[in-house]
C-alpha positions as CSV (number, residue, x, y, z in Angstrom):
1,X,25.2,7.3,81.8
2,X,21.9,8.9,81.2
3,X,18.8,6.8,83.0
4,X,16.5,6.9,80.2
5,X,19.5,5.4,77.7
6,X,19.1,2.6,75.8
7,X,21.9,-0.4,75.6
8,X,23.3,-2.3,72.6
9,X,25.7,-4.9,73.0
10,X,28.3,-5.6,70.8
11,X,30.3,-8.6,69.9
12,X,32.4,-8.2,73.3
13,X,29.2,-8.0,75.1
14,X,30.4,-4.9,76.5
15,X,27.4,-2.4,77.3
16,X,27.9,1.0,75.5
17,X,25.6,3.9,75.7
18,X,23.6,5.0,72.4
19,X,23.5,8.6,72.3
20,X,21.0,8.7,69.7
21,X,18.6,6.8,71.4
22,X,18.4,9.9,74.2
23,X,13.9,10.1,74.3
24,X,12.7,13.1,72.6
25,X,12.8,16.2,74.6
26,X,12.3,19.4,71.5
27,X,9.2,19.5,69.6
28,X,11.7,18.6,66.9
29,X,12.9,15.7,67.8
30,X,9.5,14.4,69.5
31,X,8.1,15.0,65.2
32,X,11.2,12.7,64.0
33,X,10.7,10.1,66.4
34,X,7.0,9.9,65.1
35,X,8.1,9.7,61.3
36,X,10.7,7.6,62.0
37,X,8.8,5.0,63.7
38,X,5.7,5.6,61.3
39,X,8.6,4.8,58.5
40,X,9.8,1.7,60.5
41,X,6.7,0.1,60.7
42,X,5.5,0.4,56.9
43,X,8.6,-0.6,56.3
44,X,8.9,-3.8,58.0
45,X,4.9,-4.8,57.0
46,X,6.2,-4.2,53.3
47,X,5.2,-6.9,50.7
48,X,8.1,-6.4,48.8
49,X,11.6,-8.6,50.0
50,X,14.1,-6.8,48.8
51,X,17.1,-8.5,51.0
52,X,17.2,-11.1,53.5
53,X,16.9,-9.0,55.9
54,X,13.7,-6.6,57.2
55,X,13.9,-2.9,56.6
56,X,14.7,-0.7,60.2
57,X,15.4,2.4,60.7
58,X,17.1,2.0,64.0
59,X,20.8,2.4,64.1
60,X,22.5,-0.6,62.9
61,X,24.1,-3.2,64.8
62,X,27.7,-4.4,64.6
63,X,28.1,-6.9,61.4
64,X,29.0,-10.2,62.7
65,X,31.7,-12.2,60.4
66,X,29.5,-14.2,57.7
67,X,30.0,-17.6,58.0
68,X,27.0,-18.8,56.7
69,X,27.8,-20.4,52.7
70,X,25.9,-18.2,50.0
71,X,24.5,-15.6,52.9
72,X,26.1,-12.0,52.2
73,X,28.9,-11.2,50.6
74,X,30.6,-7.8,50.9
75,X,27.9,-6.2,52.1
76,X,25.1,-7.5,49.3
77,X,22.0,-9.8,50.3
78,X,22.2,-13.4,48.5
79,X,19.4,-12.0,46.3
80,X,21.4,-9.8,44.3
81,X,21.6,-11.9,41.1
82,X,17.1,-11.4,40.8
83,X,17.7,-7.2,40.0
84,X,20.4,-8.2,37.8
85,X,18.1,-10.5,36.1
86,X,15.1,-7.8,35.9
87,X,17.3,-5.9,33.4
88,X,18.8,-8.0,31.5
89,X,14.8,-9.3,31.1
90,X,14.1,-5.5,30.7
91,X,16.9,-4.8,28.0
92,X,16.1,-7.6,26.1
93,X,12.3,-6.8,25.8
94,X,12.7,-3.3,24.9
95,X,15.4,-4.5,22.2
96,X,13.2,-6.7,21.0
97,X,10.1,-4.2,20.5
98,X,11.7,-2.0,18.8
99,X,12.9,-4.6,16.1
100,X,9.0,-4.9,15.8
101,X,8.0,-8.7,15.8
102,X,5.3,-9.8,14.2
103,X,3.1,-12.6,15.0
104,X,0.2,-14.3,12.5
105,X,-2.7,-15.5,13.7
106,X,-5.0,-17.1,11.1
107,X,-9.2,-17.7,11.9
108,X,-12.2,-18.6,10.2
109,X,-15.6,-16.3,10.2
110,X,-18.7,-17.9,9.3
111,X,-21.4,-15.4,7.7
112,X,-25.0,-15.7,6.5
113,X,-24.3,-14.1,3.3
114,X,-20.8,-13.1,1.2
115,X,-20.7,-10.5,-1.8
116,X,-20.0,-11.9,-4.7
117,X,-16.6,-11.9,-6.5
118,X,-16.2,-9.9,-9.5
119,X,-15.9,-13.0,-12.3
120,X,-14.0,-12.0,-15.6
121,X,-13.9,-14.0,-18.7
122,X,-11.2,-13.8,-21.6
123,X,-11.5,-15.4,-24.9
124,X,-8.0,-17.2,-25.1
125,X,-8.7,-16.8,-28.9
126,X,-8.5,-12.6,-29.0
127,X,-9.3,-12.0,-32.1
128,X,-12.3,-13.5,-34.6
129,X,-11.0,-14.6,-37.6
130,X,-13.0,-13.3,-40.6
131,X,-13.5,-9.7,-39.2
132,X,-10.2,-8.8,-39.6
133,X,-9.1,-7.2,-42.6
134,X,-6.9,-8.5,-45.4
135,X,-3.9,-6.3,-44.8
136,X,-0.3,-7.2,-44.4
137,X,1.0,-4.4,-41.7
138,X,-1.7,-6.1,-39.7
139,X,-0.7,-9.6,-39.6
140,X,3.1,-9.1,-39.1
141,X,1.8,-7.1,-35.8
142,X,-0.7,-9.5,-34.7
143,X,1.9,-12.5,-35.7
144,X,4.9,-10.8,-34.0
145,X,2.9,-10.5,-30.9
146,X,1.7,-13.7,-30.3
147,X,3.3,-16.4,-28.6
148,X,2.9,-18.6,-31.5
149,X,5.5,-16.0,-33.4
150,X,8.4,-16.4,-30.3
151,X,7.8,-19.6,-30.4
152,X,8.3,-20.2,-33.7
153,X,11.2,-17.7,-33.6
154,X,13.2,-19.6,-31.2
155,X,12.8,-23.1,-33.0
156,X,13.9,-20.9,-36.5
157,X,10.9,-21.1,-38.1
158,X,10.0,-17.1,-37.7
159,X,8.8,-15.5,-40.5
160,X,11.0,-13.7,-42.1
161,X,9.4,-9.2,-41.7
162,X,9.0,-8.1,-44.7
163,X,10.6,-4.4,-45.7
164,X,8.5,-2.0,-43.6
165,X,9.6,0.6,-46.1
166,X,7.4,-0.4,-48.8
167,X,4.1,-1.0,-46.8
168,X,1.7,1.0,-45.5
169,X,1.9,2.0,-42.4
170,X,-1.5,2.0,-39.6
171,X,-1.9,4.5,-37.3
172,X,-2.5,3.4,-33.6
173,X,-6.2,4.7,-33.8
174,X,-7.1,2.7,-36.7
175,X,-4.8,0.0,-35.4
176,X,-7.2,-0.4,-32.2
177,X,-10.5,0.4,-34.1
178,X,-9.5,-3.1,-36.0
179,X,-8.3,-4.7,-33.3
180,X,-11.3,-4.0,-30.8
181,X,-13.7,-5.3,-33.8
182,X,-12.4,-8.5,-34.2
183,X,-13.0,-9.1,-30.4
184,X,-15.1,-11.7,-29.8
185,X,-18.6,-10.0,-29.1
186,X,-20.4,-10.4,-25.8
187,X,-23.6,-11.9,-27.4
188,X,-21.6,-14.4,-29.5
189,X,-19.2,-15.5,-26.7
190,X,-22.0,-15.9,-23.6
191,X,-24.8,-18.2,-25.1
192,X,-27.0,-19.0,-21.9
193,X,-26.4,-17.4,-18.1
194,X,-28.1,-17.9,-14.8
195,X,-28.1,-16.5,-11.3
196,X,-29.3,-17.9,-8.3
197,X,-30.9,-20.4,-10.1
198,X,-32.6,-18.0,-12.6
199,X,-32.5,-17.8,-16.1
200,X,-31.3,-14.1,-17.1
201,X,-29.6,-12.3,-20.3
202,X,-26.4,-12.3,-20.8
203,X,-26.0,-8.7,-21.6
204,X,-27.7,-8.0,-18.3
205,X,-25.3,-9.0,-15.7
206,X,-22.2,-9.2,-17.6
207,X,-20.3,-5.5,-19.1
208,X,-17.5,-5.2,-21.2
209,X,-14.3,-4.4,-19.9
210,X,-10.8,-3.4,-21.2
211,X,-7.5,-5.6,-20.3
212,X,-4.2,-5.5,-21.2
213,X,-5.5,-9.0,-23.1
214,X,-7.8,-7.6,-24.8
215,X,-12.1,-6.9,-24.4
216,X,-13.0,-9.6,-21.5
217,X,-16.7,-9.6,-20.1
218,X,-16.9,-9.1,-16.4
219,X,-19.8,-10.0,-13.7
220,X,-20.4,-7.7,-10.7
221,X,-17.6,-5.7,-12.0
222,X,-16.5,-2.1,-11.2
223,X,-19.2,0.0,-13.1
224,X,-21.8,-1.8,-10.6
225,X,-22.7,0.1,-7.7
226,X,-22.2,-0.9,-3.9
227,X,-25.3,-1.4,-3.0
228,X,-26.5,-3.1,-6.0
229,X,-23.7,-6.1,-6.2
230,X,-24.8,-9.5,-6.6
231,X,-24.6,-11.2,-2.7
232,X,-24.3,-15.6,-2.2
233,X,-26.9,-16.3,0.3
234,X,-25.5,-20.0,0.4
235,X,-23.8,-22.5,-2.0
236,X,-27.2,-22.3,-3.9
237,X,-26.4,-19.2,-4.8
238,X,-24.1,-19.7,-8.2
239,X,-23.2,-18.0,-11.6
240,X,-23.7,-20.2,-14.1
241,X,-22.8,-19.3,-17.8
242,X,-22.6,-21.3,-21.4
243,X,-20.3,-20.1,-23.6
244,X,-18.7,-20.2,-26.9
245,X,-14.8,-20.2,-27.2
246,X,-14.8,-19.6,-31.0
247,X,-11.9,-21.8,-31.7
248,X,-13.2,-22.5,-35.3
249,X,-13.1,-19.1,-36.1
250,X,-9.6,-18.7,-34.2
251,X,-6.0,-16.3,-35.5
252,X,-3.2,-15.3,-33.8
253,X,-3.4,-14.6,-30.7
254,X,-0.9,-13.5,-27.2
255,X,-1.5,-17.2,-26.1
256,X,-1.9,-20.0,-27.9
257,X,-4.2,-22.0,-26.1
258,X,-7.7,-22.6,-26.5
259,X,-10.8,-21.8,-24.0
260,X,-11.1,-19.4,-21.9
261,X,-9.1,-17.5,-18.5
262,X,-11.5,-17.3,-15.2
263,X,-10.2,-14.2,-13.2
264,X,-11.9,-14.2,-9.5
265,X,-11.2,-10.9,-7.8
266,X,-12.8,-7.6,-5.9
267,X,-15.2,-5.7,-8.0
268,X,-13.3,-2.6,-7.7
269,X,-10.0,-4.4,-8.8
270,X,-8.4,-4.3,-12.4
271,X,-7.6,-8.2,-13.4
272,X,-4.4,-9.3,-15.6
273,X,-5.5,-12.1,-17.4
274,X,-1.9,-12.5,-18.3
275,X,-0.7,-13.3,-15.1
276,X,-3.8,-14.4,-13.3
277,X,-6.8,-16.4,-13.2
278,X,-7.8,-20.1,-14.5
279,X,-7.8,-21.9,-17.7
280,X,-10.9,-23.5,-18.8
281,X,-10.7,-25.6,-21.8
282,X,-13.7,-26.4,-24.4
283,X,-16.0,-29.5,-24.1
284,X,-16.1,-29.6,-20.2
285,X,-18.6,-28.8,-17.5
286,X,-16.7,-26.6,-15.0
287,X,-17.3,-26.3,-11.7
288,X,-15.4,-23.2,-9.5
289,X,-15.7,-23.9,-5.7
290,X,-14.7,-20.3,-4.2
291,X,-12.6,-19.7,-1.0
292,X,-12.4,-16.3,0.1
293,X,-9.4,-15.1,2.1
294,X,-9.0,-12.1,4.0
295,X,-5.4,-10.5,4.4
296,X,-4.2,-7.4,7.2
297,X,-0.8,-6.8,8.0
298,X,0.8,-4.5,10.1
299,X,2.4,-0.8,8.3
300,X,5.5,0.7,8.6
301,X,7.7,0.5,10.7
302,X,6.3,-3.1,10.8
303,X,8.2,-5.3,7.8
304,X,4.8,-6.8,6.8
305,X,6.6,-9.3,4.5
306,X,10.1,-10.9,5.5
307,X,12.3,-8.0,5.0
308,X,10.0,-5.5,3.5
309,X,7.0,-3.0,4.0
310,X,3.8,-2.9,2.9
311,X,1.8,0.0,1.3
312,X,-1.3,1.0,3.8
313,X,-3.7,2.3,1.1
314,X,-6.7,1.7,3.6
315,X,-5.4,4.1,5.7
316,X,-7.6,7.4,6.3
317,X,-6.2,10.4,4.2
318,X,-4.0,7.9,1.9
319,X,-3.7,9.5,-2.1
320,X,-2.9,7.0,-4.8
321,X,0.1,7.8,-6.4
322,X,-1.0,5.9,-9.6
323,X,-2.5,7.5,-12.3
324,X,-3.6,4.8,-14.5
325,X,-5.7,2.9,-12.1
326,X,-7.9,4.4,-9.1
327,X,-7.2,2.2,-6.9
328,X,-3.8,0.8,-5.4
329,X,-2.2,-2.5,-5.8
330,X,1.4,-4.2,-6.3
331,X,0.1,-5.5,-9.8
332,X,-1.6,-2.1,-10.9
333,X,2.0,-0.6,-9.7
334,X,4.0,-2.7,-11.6
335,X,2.2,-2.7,-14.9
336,X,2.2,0.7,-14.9
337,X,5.7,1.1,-13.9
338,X,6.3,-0.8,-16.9
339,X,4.4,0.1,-19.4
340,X,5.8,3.7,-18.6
341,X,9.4,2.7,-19.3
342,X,8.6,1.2,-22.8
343,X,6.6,4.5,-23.2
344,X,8.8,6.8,-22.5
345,X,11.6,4.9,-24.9
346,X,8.9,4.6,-27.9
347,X,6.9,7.8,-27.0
348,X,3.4,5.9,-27.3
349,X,1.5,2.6,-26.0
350,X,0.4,-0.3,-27.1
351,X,-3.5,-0.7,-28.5
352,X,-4.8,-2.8,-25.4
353,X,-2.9,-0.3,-22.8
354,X,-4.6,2.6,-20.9
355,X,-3.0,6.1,-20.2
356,X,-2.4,9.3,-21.9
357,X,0.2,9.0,-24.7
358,X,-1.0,8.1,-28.5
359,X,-1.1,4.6,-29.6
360,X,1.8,3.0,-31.4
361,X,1.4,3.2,-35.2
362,X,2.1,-0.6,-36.5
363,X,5.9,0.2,-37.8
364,X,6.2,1.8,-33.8
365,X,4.9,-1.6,-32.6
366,X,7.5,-3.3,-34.9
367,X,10.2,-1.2,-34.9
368,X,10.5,0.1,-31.3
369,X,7.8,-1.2,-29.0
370,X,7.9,-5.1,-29.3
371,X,11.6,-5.2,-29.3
372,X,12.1,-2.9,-26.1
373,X,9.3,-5.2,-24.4
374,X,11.2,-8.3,-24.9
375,X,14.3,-6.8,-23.3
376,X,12.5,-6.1,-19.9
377,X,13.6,-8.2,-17.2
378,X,12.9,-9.0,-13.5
379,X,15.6,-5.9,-12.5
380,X,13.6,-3.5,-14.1
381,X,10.8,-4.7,-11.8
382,X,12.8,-4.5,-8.7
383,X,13.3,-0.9,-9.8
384,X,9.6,0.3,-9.8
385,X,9.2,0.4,-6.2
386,X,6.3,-1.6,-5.8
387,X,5.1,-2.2,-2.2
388,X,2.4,-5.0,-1.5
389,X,-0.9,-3.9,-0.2
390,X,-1.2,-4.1,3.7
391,X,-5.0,-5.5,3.0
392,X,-5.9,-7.1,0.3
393,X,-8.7,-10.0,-0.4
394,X,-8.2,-12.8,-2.3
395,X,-10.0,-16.0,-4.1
396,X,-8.7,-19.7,-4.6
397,X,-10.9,-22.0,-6.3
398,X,-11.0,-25.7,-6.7
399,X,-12.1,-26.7,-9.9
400,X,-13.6,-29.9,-11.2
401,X,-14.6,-31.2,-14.6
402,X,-16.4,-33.1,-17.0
403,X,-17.1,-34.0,-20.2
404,X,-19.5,-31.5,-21.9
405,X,-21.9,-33.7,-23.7
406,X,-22.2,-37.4,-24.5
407,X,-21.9,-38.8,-27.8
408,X,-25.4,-39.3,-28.4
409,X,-26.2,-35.9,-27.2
410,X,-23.2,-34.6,-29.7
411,X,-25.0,-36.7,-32.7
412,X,-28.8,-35.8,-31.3
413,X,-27.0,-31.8,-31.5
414,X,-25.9,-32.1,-35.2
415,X,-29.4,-33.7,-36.3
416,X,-31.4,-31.1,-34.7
417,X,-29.0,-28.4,-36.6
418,X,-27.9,-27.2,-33.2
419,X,-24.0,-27.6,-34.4
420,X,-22.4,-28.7,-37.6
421,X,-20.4,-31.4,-37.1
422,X,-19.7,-33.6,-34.1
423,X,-16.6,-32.5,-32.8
424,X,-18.0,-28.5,-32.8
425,X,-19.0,-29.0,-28.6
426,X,-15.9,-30.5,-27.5
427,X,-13.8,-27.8,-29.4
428,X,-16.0,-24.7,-28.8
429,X,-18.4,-24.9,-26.0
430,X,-17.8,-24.5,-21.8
431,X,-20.3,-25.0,-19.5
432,X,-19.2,-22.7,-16.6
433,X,-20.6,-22.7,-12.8
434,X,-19.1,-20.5,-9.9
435,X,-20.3,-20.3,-6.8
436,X,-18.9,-19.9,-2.5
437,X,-17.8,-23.4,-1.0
438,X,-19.1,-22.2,1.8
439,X,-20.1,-18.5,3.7
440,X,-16.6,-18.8,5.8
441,X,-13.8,-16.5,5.1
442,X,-10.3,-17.2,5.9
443,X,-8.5,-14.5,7.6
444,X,-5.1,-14.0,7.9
445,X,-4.2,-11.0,10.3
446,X,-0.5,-10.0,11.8
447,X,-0.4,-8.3,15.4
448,X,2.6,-7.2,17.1
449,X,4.4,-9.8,18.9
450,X,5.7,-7.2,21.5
451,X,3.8,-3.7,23.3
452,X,4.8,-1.9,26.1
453,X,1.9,-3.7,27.9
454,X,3.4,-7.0,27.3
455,X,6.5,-5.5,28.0
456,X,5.3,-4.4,32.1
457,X,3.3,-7.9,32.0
458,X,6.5,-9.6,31.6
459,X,9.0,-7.3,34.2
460,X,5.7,-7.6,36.5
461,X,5.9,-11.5,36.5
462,X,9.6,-11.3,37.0
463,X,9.4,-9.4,39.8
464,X,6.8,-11.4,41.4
465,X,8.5,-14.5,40.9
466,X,11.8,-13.1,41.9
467,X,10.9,-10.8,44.8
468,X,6.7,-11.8,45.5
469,X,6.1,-8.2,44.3
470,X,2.6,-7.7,43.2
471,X,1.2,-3.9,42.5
472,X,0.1,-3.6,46.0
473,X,4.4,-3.6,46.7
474,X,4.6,-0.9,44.5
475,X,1.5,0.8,46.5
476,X,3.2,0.5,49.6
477,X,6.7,1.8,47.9
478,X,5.0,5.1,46.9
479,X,3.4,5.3,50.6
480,X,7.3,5.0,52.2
481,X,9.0,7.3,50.1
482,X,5.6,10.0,50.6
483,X,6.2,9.5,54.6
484,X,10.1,10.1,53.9
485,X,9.7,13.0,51.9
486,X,7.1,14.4,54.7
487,X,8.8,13.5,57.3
488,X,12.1,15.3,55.9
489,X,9.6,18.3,54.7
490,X,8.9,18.6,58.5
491,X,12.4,18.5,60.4
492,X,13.4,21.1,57.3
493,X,10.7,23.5,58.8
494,X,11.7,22.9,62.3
495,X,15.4,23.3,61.7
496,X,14.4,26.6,60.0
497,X,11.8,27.4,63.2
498,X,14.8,26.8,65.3
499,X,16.9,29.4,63.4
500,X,14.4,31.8,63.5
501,X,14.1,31.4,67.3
502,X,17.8,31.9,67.7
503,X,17.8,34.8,65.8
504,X,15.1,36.8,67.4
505,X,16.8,35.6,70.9
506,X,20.1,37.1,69.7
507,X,18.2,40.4,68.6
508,X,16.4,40.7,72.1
509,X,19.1,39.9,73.6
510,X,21.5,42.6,72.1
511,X,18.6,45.4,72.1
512,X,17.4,44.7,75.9
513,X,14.9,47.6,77.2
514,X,15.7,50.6,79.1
């Protein structure tokens, strides 16, 4: 037995003599025993509990028989289930991401100032009476266009179209030149407007613009530059307009109603007074309390809405694939998607339409145009495409009315020679206002539910709840493994130091000197 040896008893408590604790006698083995206990002691002052047991790097000692319930079992620590836990925790996260969650979060800005929505007004009467001409090809179009004519179509009370062969036909120029002068004209539709309180002309603030309804007039509309758009310093702030609706002088028309459509919307956007907007009847005071409302949602591969994308046409480099409308949107998409099928079946477009192709002569309208529209359905829609806007901005409005004039000022109105009977106010005029409820702007804004970051937050809280790992553990992980790999960097070169030495032993030895 060697004097400097080292005992270890095993379970017979019979000494035995550990060879490999023999003390250090080659430089070799004197650098190991310093990495090796260098090792031992990081190890041991280690944050991180990985088993129940400490880390050593002394030779093991015999394994007694576990008797202790829930201690180790086949050679694993009682902690084994907390790793096992870490990835399935880990799987599921990284599923998870790449399914791409979305959260909403919705929030309120206040501001000292908002620009102004673009307001457009329609005449829900399109077309004035008494400038139209007397000509029959004309009113079977306008008749078979309104809703007046379906309606009366489906109850059986259509007119019957008379034999297209033996009238005149109108080209689709001279079909619009008619159409567009029996508008109702700026100057006799806008009697009085104001702005911020000030008194101001009509024809000033407001420009004529082209719908698929016909000629509307627009306020802070697209042909207004940037940095010249009307602004709401605060509630006092309003548009204010008096206006004629005509209906005296009304004919048939795409709706049948009478009064006006209020269309609230960005000054670069194209409205659809069709589909959008608010009806204002005659012989009320109206008053528009505007709510603006901010939308950004995620792009691809985020599915902005349920179980579809959206179209990013903020982002930088984006090119508008329309060609009717400069600007992108789900509605400027699908009307021209539309339009473009009926086009391409009739060859041309109808008078209030925009594009390229001639307009539709009046037997086109009749013959090949009105019917093909009525056959369009909500499949054909589905088939354009369409993808929503990924940021958009939107206006609600709460509306709230009263009677336009009294009685007496009604009767006071007819003496003066203001109007000609009594009734004229309640069936003609609107007294419009439109102004911010307040400066705050609603904003509804998606964000990824999941990131990578979120992902390591998570996996870090496991581990420090499972193993009290924190990222000093993971500092003193990368300092063990470093003194391992030196440590093994260093008995490599001494095993290879030793070889040499051999070597150049054997060599002197076999060439000894004369």
């Amino acid at each position: 037995m060697h004097p400097m040896g080292r005992f270890i008893f095993n379970n017979s408590r019979s000494p035995r003599m550990d060879s490999s604790a023999m003390p250090p006698t080659t430089l070799e083995e004197k650098r190991t025993a310093v990495a090796v206990t260098l090792i031992t002691t990081k190890a041991r002052s280690c944050s991180l509990t990985i088993s129940s047991r400490p880390v050593s790097m002394a030779l093991p000692r015999p394994k007694a028989r576990n008797t202790i319930p829930g201690g180790e079992l086949c050679g694993f620590s009682s902690s084994w289930p907390c790793p096992v836990a870490l990835t399935l925790t880990l799987y599921r996260q990284i599923s998870s991401l790449y399914h791409y969650p979305i959260k909403t979060v919705t929030k309120i800005t206040i501001n000292n100032d908002l620009t102004f929505p673009a307001v457009t007004i329609c005449n829900l009467n399109q077309f004035v009476r008494e400038r139209l001409p007397d000509n029959p090809m004309v009113e079977t179009v306008l008749y078979t266009l309104s809703q007046y004519g379906g309606i009366s179509k489906h109850l059986g009370f259509f007119h019957k179209v008379p034999n297209l062969d033996n009238m005149t036909d109108v080209s689709g120029e001279e079909l619009r030149r008619i159409v567009l002068h029996a508008a109702p004209r700026l100057d006799d539709m806008l009697l009085q407007c104001s702005w911020g309180a000030q008194n101001v002309n009509c024809q000033d603030i407001f420009r004529t613009l082209h719908t698929g309804y016909g000629q509307c007039y627009v306020f802070n509309g697209p042909e207004i530059e940037p940095e010249n758009l009307a602004k709401s310093m605060s509630g006092f702030s309003q548009l204010r307009v008096l206006l004629s609706t005509g209906n005296n002088q009304s004919y048939f028309s795409k709706l049948i109603h009478a009064g006006v459509k209020v269309l609230l919307h960005q000054p670069d956007e194209m409205p659809f007074p069709l589909y959008q907007g608010w009806y204002v009847r005659p012989g009320v005071a109206a008053s528009m309390a505007v709510t603006r409302y901010d939308r950004k949602c995620l792009p691809y591969p985020y599915k902005a809405y349920s179980n579809s994308y959206c179209e990013d046409s903020k982002a930088k480099g984006y090119k508008n694939r329309l060609k009717r409308y400069p600007i992108y949107s789900a509605d400027n998409c699908l009307n021209e998607c539309m339009f473009e099928k009926l086009e391409q079946v009739c060859g041309c477009r109808h008078f209030f339409s925009g594009g390229d192709r001639p307009y539709c002569s009046a037997k086109e309208l009749l013959m090949c145009y009105i019917p093909s529209y009525s056959t369009l359905n909500m499949h054909d829609a589905e088939g354009c495409g369409c993808l929503r806007e990924c940021e958009d901005v939107s206006y609600s409005a709460d509306l709230s009315y009263a009677t336009f004039a009294t009685s007496f000022i009604q009767r006071q109105a007819v003496l003066d020679g203001i109007t000609l009977f009594d009734e004229y106010l309640d069936e003609n005029v609107i007294d419009l206002r439109v102004y911010f409820e307040s400066m705050n702007v609603m904003e509804v804004q998606q964000e990824p539910e999941l990131s990578k970051w979120s992902i390591i937050g998570t996996v870090g809280g496991q581990l420090g709840l499972f193993l009290g790992a924190s990222t000093l553990s993971f500092v003193e992980l990368i300092e063990i493994l470093l003194l391992l790999l030196v440590a093994s960097i260093r008995r490599a070169m001494c095993v290879a130091s030793a070889r040499h030495a051999n070597v150049s032993f054997r060599v002197a030895k076999s060439n000894p000197r004369t």
